[in-house]
C-alpha positions in Angstrom: 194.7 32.3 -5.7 191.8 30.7 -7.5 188.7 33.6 -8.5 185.6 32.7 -8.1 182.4 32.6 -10.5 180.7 35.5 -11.2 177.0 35.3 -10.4 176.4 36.2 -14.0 177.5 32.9 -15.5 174.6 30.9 -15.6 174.2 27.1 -17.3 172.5 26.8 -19.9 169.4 25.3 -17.8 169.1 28.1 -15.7 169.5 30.2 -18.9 166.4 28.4 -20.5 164.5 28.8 -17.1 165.2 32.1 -16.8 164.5 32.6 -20.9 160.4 30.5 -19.9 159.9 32.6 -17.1 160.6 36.6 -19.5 158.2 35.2 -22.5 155.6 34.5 -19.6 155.6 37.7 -17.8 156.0 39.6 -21.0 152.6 37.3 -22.8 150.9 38.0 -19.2 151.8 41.7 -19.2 150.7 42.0 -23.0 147.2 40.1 -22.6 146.5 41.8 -19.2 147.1 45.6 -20.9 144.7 44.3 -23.8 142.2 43.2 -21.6 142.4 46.5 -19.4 141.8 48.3 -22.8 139.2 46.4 -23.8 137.5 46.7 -20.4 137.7 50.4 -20.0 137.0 51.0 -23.9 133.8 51.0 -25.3 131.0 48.2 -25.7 131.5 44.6 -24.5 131.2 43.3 -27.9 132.3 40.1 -30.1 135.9 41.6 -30.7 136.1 42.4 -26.9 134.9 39.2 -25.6 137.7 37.7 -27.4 140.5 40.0 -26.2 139.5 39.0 -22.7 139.2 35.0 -23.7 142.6 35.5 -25.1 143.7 37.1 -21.5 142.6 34.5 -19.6 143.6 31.6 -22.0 147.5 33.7 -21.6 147.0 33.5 -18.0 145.8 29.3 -17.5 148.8 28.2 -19.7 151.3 30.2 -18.2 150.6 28.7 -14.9 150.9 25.1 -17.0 154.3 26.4 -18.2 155.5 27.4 -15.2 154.6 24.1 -13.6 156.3 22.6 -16.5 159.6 24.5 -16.7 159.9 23.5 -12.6 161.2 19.9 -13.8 164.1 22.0 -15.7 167.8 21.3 -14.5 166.5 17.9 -13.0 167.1 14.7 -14.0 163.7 14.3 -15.4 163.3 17.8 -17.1 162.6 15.9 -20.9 158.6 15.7 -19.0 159.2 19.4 -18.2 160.3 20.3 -22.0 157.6 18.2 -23.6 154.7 20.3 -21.2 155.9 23.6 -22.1 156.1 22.4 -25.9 152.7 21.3 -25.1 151.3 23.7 -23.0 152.3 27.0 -25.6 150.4 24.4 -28.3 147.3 23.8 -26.7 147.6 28.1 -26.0 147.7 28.7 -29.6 144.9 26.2 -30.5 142.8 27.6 -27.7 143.5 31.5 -28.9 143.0 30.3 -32.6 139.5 28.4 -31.9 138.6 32.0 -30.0 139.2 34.1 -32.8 138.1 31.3 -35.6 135.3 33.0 -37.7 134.9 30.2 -40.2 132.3 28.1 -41.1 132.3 24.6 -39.4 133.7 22.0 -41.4 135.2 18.7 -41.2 139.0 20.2 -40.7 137.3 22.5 -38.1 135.8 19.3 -36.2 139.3 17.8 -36.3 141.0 21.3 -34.9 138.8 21.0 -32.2 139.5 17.3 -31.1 143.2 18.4 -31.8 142.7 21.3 -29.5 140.9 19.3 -26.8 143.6 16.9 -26.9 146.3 19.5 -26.3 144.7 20.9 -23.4 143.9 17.5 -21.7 147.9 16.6 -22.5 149.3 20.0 -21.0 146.6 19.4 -18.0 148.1 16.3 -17.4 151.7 17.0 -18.1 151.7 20.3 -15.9 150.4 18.0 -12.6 152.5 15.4 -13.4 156.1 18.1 -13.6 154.8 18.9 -9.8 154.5 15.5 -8.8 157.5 14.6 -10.3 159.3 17.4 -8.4 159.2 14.4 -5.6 161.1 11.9 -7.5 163.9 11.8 -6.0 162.3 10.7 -2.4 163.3 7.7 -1.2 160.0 6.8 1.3 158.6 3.7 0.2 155.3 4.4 0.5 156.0 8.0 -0.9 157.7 6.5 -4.1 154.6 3.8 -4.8 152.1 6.9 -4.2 154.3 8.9 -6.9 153.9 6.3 -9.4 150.4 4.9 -8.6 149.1 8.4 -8.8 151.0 9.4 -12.1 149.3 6.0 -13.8 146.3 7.3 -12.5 147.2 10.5 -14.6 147.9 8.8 -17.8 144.8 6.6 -17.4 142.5 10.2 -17.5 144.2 11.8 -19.5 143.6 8.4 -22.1 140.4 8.4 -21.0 139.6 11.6 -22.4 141.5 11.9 -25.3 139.7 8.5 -26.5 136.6 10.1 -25.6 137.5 13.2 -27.5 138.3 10.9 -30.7 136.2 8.2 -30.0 132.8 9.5 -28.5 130.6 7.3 -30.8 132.1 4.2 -29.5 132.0 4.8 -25.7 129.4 3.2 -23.4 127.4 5.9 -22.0 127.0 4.1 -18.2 130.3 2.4 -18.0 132.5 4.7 -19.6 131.6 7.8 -17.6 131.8 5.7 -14.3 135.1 4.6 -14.7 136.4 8.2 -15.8 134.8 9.6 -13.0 136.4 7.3 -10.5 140.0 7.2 -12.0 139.5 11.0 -12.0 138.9 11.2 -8.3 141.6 8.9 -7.4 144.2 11.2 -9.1 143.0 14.0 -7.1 143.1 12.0 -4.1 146.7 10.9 -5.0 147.8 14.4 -6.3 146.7 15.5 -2.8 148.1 12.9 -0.5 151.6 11.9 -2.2 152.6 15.7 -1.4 151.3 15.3 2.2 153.0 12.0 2.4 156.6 13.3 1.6 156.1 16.2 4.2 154.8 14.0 7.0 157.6 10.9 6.2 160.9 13.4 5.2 164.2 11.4 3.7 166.5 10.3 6.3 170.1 11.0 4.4 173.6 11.3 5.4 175.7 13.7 4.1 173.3 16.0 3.8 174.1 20.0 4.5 171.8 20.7 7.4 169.5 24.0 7.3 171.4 26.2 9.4 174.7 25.1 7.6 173.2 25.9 4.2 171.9 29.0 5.5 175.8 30.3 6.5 176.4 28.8 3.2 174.1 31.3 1.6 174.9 34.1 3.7 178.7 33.8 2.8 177.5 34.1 -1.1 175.4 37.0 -1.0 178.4 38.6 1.1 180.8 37.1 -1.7 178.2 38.4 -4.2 178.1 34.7 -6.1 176.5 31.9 -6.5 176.4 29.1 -3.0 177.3 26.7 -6.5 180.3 28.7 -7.1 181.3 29.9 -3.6 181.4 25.8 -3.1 183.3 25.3 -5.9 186.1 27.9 -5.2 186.1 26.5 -1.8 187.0 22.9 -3.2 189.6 24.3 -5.0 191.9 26.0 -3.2 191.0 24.0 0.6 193.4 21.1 0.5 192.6 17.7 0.3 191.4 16.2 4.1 192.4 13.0 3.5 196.0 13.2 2.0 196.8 15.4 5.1 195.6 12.6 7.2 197.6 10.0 5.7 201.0 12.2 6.1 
């Protein structure tokens, strides 16, 4: 008689997921207990400001993480890995330009661009990681909306960086025009694409149905497993349906 999986043994995905989500809530505890000091301390000064710039700046890029490390486990979780390198990045630039009390020098122009450009990157990256969360629809219209609206993405996110780098170039009628109209289109898209996939749902055989997966859950929390492993001890020890069939 075959055993069945412990719930403890997790994949190494899950493992990393699991590893994102601890640093977060730890960073978000630590920044929010420094900010509640600081609040209920003495004067709002310089030092105090900071502590709750740093609080907030914790908070804005864990959501950015979190939207990041949701692409993890799926086929497409290299975006996911390169948004929560970039969001924790941009985080330390953003905490280090807080706390910078240097004069302003050429470097310290070029850590700013730097930082500007992280922060438009994991912007972009963490909306994208949702989107892409739909990838695997296979609605035509939903599928054309994905990818039109992620271009749309990368076009703003260009945009900016280039204006970031490049201000002294840029045309100051057209080039705000077109950033402000390829900026409202990706909204658009990054509203309706979602919409789209819940209003035009997959059509697929083979698929468990609700109430099935439910019992399927059920069983496993009985079982105290994994549905993944109460499936695969299932498949091991059933026999196989069609070698009966062909006795």
């Amino acid at each position: 008689m075959s055993t069945v999986t412990p719930a403890s043994s997790r994949p190494p995905v899950t493992l990393l997921r699991r590893a994102v989500v601890g640093v977060i809530v730890v960073a978000l505890t630590i920044a929010a207990i420094g900010g509640i000091v600081v609040l209920l301390g003495g004067e709002l000064g310089e030092t105090a400001l900071r502590v709750i710039g740093t609080t907030a700046v914790v908070g804005a890029f864990s959501v950015a993480v979190l939207c990041c490390a949701a692409l993890l486990g799926r086929p497409l979780q290299a975006v996911g890995l390169a948004g929560v390198a970039v969001s924790v990045l941009a985080a330390a630039f953003v905490v280090w330009t807080i706390w910078y009390q240097g004069d302003a020098t050429a470097v310290w122009d070029a850590v700013n661009k730097i930082t500007a450009t992280a922060v438009t990157l994991s912007a972009a990256l963490a909306l994208a990681c949702l989107l892409l969360l739909l990838a695997d629809r296979r609605r035509t219209p939903v599928r054309i909306g994905l990818v039109v609206t992620l271009a749309l993405f990368t076009l703003v996110a260009a945009l900016i960086v280039y204006l970031v780098w490049g201000s002294d170039t840029v045309d100051d009628q057209v080039y705000p025009r077109v950033l402000g109209v390829s900026a409202i289109l990706a909204a658009l898209g990054a509203i309706v694409v979602p919409v789209m996939s819940l209003l035009l749902p997959d059509v697929r055989s083979g698929v468990l149905s609700r109430a099935a997966a439910a019992r399927l859950e059920e069983e496993a929390r009985r079982r105290k497993v994994t549905p993944d492993a109460l499936v695969d001890a299932l498949l091991s020890t059933s026999p196989d349906p069609t070698s009966q069939e062909d006795r």
